[in-house]
LUMDO-513449 format. One record per residue (C-alpha): residue in one letter; x, y, z. Coordinates in nm, 3 decimals. Layout:
REM LUMDO-513449
(node "a" (X Y Z))
...
This chain:
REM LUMDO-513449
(node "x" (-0.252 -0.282 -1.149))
(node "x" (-0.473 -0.616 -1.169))
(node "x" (-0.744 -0.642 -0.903))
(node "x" (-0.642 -0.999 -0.913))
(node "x" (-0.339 -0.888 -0.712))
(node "x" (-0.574 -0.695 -0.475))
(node "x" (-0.744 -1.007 -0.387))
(node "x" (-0.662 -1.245 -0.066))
(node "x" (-0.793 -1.465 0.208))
(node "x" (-0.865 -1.341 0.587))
(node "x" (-0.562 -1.653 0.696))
(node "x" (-0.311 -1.379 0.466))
(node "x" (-0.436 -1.093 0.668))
(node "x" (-0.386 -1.238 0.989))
(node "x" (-0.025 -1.377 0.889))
(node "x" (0.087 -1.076 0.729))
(node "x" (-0.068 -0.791 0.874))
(node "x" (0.240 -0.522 0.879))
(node "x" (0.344 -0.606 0.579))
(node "x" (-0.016 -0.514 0.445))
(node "x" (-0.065 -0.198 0.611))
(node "x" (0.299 -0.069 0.426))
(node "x" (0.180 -0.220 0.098))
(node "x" (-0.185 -0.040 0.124))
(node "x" (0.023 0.289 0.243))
(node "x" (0.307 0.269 -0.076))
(node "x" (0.001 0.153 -0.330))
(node "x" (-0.275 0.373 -0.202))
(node "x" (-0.467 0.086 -0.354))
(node "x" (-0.746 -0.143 -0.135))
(node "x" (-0.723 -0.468 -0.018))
(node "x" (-1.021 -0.720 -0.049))
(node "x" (-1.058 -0.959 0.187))
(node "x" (-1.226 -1.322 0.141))
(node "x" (-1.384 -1.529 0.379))
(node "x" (-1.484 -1.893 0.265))
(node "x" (-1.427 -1.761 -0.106))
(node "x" (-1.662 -1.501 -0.045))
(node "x" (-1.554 -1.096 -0.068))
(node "x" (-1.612 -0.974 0.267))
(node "x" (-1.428 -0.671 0.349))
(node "x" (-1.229 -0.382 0.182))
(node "x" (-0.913 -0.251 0.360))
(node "x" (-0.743 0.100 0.254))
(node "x" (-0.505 0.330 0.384))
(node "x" (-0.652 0.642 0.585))
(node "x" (-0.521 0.871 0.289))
(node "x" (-0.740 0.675 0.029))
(node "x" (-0.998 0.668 0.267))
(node "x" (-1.033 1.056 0.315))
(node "x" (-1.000 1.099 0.021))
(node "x" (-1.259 0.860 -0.109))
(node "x" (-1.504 1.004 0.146))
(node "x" (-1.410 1.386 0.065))
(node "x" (-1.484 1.259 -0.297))
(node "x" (-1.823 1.150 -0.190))
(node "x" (-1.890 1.481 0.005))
(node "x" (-1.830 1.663 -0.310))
(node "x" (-2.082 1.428 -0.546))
(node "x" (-2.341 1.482 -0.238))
(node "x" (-2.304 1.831 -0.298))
(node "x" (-2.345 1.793 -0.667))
(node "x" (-2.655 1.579 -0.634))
(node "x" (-2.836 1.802 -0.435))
(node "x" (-2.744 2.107 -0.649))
(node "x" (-2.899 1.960 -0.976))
(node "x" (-3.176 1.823 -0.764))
(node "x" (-3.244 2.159 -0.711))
(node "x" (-3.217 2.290 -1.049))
(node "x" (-3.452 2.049 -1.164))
(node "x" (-3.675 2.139 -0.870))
(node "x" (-3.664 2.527 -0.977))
(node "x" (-3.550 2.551 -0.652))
(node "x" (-3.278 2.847 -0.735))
(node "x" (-3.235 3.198 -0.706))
(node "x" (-3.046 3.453 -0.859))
(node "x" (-2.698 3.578 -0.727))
(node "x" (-2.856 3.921 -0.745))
(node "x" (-3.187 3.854 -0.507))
(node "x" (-2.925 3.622 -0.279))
(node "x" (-2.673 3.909 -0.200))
(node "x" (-3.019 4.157 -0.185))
(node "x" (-3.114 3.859 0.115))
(node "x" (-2.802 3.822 0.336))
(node "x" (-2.732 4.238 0.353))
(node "x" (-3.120 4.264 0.433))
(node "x" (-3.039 4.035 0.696))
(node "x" (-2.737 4.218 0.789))
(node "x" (-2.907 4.542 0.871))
């Protein structure tokens, strides 16, 4: 799918506004939105939304892991387990 589709002006948003939020729902693909031939907004479906952010969540998690790899912040699974049942007792 071209992007070039994906592209419109706010005066098509407010005329067609239904018929936008079924296209964004069938396509699962975002809308941009101009304003004075400027890209101003992005509009998705809630689906592609969650799932964008739940994307995100994961890379966050990611990130921070190697962070603390290269950190040396780690421990073993061994000394972990040997932690939570110490904390257990």
């Amino acid at each position: 799918m071209s992007l070039s589709h994906q592209i419109k002006p706010i005066s098509y948003l407010k005329t067609n506004a239904a018929e936008i939020i079924r296209d964004l729902h069938k396509k699962q693909a975002p809308l941009f939105i101009t304003q004075n031939g400027e890209a101003k907004v992005v509009v998705q479906d809630i689906a592609s939304y969650e799932s964008l952010q739940n994307t995100l969540a994961l890379l966050k998690i990611l990130a921070l892991g190697h962070q603390q790899v290269e950190e040396d912040n780690v421990a073993s699974a061994v000394d972990l387990i040997k932690r939570i049942r110490k904390k257990r007792d």
